[in-house]
C-alpha positions in Angstrom: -43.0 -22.2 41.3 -41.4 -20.8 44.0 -38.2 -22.0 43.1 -38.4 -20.5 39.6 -39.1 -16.9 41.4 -36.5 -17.1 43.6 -34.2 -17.6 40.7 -35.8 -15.0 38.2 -36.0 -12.4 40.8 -32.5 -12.8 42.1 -30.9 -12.7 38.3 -33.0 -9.8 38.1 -31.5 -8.0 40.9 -28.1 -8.9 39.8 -28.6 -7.3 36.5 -29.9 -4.5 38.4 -26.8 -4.1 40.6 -24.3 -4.3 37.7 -26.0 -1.5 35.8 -26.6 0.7 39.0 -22.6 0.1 39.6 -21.7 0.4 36.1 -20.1 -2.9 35.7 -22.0 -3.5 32.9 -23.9 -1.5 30.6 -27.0 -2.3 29.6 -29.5 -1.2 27.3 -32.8 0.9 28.8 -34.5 -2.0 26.5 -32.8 -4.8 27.9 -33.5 -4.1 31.3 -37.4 -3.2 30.7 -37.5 -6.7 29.2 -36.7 -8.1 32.7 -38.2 -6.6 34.9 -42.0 -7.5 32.7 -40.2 -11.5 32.1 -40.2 -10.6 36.5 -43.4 -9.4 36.9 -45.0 -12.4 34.9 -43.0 -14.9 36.8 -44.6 -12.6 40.0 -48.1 -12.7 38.8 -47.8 -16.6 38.1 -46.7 -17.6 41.3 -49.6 -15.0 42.6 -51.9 -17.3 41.0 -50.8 -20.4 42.5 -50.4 -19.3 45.8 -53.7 -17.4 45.9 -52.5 -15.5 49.1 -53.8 -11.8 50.0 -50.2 -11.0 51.2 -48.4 -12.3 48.5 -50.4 -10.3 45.8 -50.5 -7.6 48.0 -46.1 -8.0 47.5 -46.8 -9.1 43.9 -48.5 -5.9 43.3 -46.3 -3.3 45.0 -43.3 -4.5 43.2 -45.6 -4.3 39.7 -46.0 -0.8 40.9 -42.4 -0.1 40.4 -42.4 -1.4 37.5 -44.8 0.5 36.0 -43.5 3.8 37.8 -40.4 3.1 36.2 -41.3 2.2 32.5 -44.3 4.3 32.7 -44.3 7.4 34.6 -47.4 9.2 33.5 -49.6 6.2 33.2 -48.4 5.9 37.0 -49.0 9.7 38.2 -52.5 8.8 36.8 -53.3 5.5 38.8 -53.0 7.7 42.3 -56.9 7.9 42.6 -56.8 3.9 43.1 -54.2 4.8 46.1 -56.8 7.4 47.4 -59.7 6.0 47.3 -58.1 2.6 48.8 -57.4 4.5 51.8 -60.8 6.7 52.2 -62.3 3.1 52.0 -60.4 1.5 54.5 -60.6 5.2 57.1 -64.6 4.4 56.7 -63.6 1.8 58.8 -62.2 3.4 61.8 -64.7 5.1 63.3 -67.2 2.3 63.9 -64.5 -0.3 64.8 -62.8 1.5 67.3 -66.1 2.8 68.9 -67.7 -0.9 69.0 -64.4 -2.8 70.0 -63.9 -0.3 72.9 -67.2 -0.2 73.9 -68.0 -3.9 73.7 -64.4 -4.2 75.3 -65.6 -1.9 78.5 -69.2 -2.4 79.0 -69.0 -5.8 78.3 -67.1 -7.5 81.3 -67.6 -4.3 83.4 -63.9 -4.8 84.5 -63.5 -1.1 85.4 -60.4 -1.2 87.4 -58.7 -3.4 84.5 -59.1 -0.4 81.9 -57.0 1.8 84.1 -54.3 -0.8 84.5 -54.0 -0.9 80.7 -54.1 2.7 80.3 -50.9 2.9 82.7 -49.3 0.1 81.6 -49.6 1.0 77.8 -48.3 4.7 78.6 -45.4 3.4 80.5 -44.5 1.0 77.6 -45.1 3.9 74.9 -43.2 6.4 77.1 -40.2 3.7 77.2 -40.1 2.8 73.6 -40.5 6.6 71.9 -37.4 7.7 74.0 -35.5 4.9 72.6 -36.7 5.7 69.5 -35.3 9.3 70.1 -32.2 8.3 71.5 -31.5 6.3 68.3 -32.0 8.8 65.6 -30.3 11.2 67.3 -27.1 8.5 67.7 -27.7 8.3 64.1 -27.5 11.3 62.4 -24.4 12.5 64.7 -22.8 9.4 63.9 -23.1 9.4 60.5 -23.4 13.0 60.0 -25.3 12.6 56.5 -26.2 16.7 56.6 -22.6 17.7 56.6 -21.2 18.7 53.2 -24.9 18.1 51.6 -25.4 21.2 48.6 -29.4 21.7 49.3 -29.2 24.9 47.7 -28.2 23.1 43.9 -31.5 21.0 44.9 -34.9 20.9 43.8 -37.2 22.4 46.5 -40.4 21.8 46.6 -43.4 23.6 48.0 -43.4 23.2 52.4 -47.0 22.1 53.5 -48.1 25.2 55.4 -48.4 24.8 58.8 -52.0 25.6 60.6 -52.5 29.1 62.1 -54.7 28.6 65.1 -55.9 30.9 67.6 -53.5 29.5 70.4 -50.5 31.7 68.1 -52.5 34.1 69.3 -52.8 33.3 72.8 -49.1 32.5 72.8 -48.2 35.5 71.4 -49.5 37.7 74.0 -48.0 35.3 77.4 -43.9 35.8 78.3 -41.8 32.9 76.5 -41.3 31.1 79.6 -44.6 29.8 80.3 -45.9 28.6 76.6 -44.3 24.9 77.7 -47.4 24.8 80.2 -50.3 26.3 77.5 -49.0 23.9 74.6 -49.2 20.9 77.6 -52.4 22.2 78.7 -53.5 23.1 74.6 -53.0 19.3 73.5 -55.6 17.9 76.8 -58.1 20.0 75.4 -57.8 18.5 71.9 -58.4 14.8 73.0 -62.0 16.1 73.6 -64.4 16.0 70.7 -66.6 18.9 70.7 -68.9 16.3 68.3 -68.4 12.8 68.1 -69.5 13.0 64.1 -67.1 15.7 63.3 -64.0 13.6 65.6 -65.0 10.5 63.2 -65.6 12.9 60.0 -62.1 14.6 61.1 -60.5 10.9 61.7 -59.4 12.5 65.2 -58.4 8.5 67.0 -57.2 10.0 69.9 -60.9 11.8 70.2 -62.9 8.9 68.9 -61.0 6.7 71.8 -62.0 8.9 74.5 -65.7 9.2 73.7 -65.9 5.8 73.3 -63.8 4.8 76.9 -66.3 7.2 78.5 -68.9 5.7 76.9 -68.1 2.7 77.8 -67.8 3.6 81.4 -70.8 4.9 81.3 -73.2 2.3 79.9 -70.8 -0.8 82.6 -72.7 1.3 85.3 -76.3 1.4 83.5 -78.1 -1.5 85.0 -77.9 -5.1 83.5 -81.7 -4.9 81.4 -80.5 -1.4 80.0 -77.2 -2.7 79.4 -77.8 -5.9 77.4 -79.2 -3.7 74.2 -76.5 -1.7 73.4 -73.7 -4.4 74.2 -75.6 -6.8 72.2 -75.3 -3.8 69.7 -71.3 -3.1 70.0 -70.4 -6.7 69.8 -72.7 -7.4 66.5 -71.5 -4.2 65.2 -67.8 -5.1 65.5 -67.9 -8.5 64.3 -69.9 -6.8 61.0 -66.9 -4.3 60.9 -64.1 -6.8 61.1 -66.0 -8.6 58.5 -66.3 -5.4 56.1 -62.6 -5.4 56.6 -61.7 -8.4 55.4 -63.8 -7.5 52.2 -61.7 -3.9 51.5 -58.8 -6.1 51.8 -59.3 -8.0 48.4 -59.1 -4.3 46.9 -55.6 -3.9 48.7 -53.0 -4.9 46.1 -54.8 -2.5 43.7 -54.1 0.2 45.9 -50.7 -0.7 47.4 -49.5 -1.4 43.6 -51.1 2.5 42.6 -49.5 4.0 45.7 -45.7 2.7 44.9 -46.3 3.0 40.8 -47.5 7.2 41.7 -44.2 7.3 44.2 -41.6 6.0 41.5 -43.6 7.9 38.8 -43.3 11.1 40.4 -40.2 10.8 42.4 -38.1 8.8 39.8 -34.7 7.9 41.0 -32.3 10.1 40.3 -33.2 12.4 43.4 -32.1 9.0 45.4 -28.7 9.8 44.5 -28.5 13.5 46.2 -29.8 12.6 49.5 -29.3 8.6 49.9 -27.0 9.0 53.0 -29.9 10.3 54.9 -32.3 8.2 53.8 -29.1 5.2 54.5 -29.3 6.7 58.0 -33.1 6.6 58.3 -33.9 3.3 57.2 -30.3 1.9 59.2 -31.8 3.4 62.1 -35.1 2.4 62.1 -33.7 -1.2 61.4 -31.4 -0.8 64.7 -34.3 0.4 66.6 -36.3 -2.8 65.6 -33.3 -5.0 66.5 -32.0 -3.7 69.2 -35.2 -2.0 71.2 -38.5 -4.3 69.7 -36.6 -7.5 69.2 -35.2 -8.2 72.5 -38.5 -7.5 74.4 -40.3 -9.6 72.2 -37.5 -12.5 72.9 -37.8 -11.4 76.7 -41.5 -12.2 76.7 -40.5 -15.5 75.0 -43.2 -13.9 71.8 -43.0 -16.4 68.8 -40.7 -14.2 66.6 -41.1 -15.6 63.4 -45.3 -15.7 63.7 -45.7 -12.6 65.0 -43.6 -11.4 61.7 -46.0 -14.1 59.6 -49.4 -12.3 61.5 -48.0 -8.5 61.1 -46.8 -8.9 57.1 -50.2 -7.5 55.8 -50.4 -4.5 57.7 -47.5 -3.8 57.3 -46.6 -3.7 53.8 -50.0 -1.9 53.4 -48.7 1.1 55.8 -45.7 1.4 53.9 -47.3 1.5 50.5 -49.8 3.8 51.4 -47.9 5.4 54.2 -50.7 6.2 56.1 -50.9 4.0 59.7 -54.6 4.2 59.1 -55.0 2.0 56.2 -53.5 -0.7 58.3 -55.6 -0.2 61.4 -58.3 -2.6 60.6 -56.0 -5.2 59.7 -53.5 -5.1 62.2 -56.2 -5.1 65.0 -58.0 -8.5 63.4 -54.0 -9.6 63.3 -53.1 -9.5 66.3 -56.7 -10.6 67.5 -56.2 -13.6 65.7 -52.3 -13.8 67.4 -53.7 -14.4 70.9 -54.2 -11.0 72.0 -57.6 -10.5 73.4 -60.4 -7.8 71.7 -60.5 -5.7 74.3 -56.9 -5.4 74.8 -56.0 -4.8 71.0 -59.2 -1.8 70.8 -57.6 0.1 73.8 -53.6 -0.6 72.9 -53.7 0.2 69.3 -55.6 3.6 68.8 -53.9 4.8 72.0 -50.9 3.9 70.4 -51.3 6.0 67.1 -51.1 9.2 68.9 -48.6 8.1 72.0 -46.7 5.1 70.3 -45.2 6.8 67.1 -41.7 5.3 67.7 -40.3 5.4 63.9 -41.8 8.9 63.3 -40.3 10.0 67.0 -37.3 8.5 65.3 -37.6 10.3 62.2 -38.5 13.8 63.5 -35.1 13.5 66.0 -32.7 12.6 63.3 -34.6 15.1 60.6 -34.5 17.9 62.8 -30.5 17.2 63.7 -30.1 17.1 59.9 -31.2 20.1 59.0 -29.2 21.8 61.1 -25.7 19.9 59.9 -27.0 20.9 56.1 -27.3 24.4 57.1 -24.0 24.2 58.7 -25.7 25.0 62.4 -23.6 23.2 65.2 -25.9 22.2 68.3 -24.9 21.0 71.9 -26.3 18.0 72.8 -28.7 20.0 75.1 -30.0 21.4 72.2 -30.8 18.1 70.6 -32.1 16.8 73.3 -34.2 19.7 74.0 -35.5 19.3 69.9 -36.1 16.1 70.1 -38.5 15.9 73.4 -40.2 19.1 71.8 -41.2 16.9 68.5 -42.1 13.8 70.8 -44.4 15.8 72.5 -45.9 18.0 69.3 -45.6 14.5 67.0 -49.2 13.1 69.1 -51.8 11.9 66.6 -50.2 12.2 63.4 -49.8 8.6 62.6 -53.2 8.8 60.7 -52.5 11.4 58.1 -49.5 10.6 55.9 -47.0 13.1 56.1 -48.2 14.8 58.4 -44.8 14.8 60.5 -43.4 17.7 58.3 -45.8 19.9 59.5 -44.7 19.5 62.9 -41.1 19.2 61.9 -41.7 22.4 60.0 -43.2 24.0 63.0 -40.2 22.7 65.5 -37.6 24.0 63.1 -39.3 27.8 62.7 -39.5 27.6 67.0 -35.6 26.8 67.2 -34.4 28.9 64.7 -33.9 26.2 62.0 -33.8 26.7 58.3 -37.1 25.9 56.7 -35.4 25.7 52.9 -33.3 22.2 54.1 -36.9 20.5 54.7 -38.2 21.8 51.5 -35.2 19.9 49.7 -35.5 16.7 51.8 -39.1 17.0 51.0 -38.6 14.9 47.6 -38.0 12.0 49.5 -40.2 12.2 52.5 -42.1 9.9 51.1 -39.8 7.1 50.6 -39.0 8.1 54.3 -42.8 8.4 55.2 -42.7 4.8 54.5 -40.1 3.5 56.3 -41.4 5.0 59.4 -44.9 4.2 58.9 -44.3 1.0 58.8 -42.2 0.6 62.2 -45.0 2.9 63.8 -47.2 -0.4 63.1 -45.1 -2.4 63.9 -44.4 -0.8 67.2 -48.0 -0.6 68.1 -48.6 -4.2 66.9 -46.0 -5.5 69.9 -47.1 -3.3 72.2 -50.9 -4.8 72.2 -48.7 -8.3 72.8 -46.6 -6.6 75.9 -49.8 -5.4 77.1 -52.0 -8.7 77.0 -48.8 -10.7 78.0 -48.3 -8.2 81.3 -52.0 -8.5 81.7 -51.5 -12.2 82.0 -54.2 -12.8 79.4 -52.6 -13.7 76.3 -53.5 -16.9 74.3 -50.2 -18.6 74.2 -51.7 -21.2 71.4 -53.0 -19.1 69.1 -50.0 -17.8 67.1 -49.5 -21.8 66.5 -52.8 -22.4 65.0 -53.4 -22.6 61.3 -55.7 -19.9 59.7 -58.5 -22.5 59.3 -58.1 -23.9 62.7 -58.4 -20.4 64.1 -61.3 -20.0 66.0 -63.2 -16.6 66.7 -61.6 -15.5 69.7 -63.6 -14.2 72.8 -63.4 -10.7 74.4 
């Protein structure tokens, strides 16, 4: 069966190429008919296989097709998308709570918490400037805003950016010292003011430091008034990892809605106006990946190929729904299941969504550097450099909220002087580019929990070799 998809899917794609090229011309009939004679060879070897990540890639290339051949029917399908991902963020709250908690309060190990917290901030710091460095070599190297006519594009509406009362307070202090109220601003904000509202607001960054403190706090609670509420966290993971693996049967409904409602609504045609910047996004983020995550995964002699095998699901659920969030759950039972210990991934991960954001600190740089080639805006490398480290640091804990990013790109671009009417005619495809860099932000955060345990001496160098029904449940 696999044999006969190969084939079909291949002939498919060739057909596909001479028609895109015009090599050949085929009829809009023709080329419906193969992509459905595709999509039942698909669904067939779904069957057979009866994998979770191979319907889950079964489904999300259905979702083209429909998107394609049936563009209302897939505008209307987006409330599967939706609701996939409010199920799955229902998750996040209790998991990361028990996992940390348990993770803390459970071996007591203090001093060991701050040595991840250090080492995980060093790693993050490392990996988002390389990130940076790389979209910014990007864009001046292939210059993709140059020469582009945004102003014979369509522009859609910008997401407005939120009016706090910091504009105020900013407003009233001298120029030179809003650096130090913005660095002091975003301390305040990893505090919740409720725990209920930081879950209800899906605020990680919050949830993680209520429950660190928490966690703290019962490891000094004697023994007898300890036992309860660990006994507690560890059930009340285990039940959560559990409920995860149940959401995940409804994932290939949702990842097939979420790419039929982007090819619905997008089309393709908008592809061809702005495919060199989307080229130079998805090149870069491939060269960031290759040239930044793969060598220190081959430097801390990580089993490539598995760790590619254990991160597929998450993954191709991120860039479906393009939301980091929808993968949390599964990409912390993932790389549980890799070798990395509980306590470890709860810490590494979370932190990671708001410090770790290395393909949207990719994506802001070269986005930012575009918009000023479009509007014809010539910039010293000072200046980029002084863009870029502004979106690194105003990019924190947006992973969770799909596009999210443009808001702060938005926002950087109004504070240097930028164009705002560029972003609105890059906005069509934001969220093929939304997807891209979800996807690396993932996969970023999914090494890092390895670099981590590995540096902590306490990764399971046997586990990525066991089979799934070999693997045992791993210990904290």
């Amino acid at each position: 069966m696999g044999l006969i998809t190969l084939v079909s899917v291949t002939i498919a794609a060739i057909i596909a190429i001479c028609y895109e090229f015009s090599w050949v011309n085929f009829s809009p009939s023709f080329l419906m008919a193969v992509r459905w004679i595709v999509a039942t060879v698909l669904i067939a070897n779904a069957l057979v296989r009866k994998n979770l990540t191979t319907w889950i890639l079964t489904c999300m290339i259905l979702g083209i097709f429909v998107g394609l051949d049936f563009p209302n029917i897939a505008i209307s399908l987006q409330p599967l998308s939706k609701g996939f991902i409010k199920l799955v963020k229902t998750i996040v709250g209790p998991i990361l709570f028990a996992t940390l908690v348990y993770g803390i309060a459970g071996h007591s190990d203090l001093k060991q918490v701050g040595r991840m917290a250090w080492k995980s901030m060093l790693y993050f710091f490392c990996a988002t400037t390389c990130a940076i460095f790389i979209g910014l070599g990007a864009i001046n190297l292939t210059k993709a805003g140059v020469g582009v006519d945004v102003a014979h594009m369509p522009h859609e509406e910008l997401p407005k950016t939120q009016i706090s009362n910091d504009a105020d307070i900013l407003a009233s202090l001298p120029e030179h010292v809003h650096p130090v109220y913005k660095f002091t601003a975003f301390f305040r904000d990893l505090f919740p003011e409720n725990i209920v509202k930081a879950v209800y607001d899906n605020q990680v960054l919050q949830i993680v430091v209520f429950s660190v403190l928490f966690g703290i706090g019962l490891a000094m609670v004697d023994e007898k008034k300890r036992k309860p509420l660990v006994d507690f966290t560890e059930s009340l993971s285990e039940t959560m990892f559990k409920f995860t693996n149940l959401i995940m049967y409804f994932a290939p409904v949702g990842v097939g809605a979420a790419m039929a409602f982007t090819v619905g609504h997008l089309g393709v045609d908008i592809l061809k106006n702005l495919f060199m910047l989307l080229a130079t996004l998805y090149l870069a983020l491939i060269g960031f990946m290759c040239f930044v995550l793969l060598p220190v995964a081959l430097y801390l002699k990580i089993p490539v190929l598995r760790f590619i095998n254990a991160i597929k699901e998450p993954v191709s659920i991120a860039f479906a729904t393009t939301s980091s969030d929808a993968a949390l759950p599964k990409a912390m039972s993932a790389m549980e299941k890799f070798g990395v210990p509980r306590k470890i991934v709860s810490f590494v991960i979370p932190t990671g969504y708001s410090f770790n954001l290395d393909g949207t600190s990719l994506y802001l740089s070269l986005a930012a550097i575009f918009v000023a080639q479009a509007a014809g805006i010539h910039l010293t490398f000072g200046e980029q450099l002084m863009i870029a480290f502004t979106l690194m640091i105003t990019s924190k804990g947006v992973a969770a909220v799909p596009r999210a990013s443009l808001i702060i790109l938005i926002a950087t671009a109004d504070q240097f002087g930028l164009p705002t009417f560029v972003i609105a005619a890059i906005l069509g495809i934001d969220e093929l580019m939304d997807m891209a860099r979800t996807s690396v932000n993932v996969i970023g955060n999914c090494l890092a929990t390895v670099v981590v345990a590995k540096w902590e001496g306490e990764f399971d160098e046997e586990a990525p070799y066991r089979d799934d029904h070999e693997q045992p449940e791993l210990e904290s």
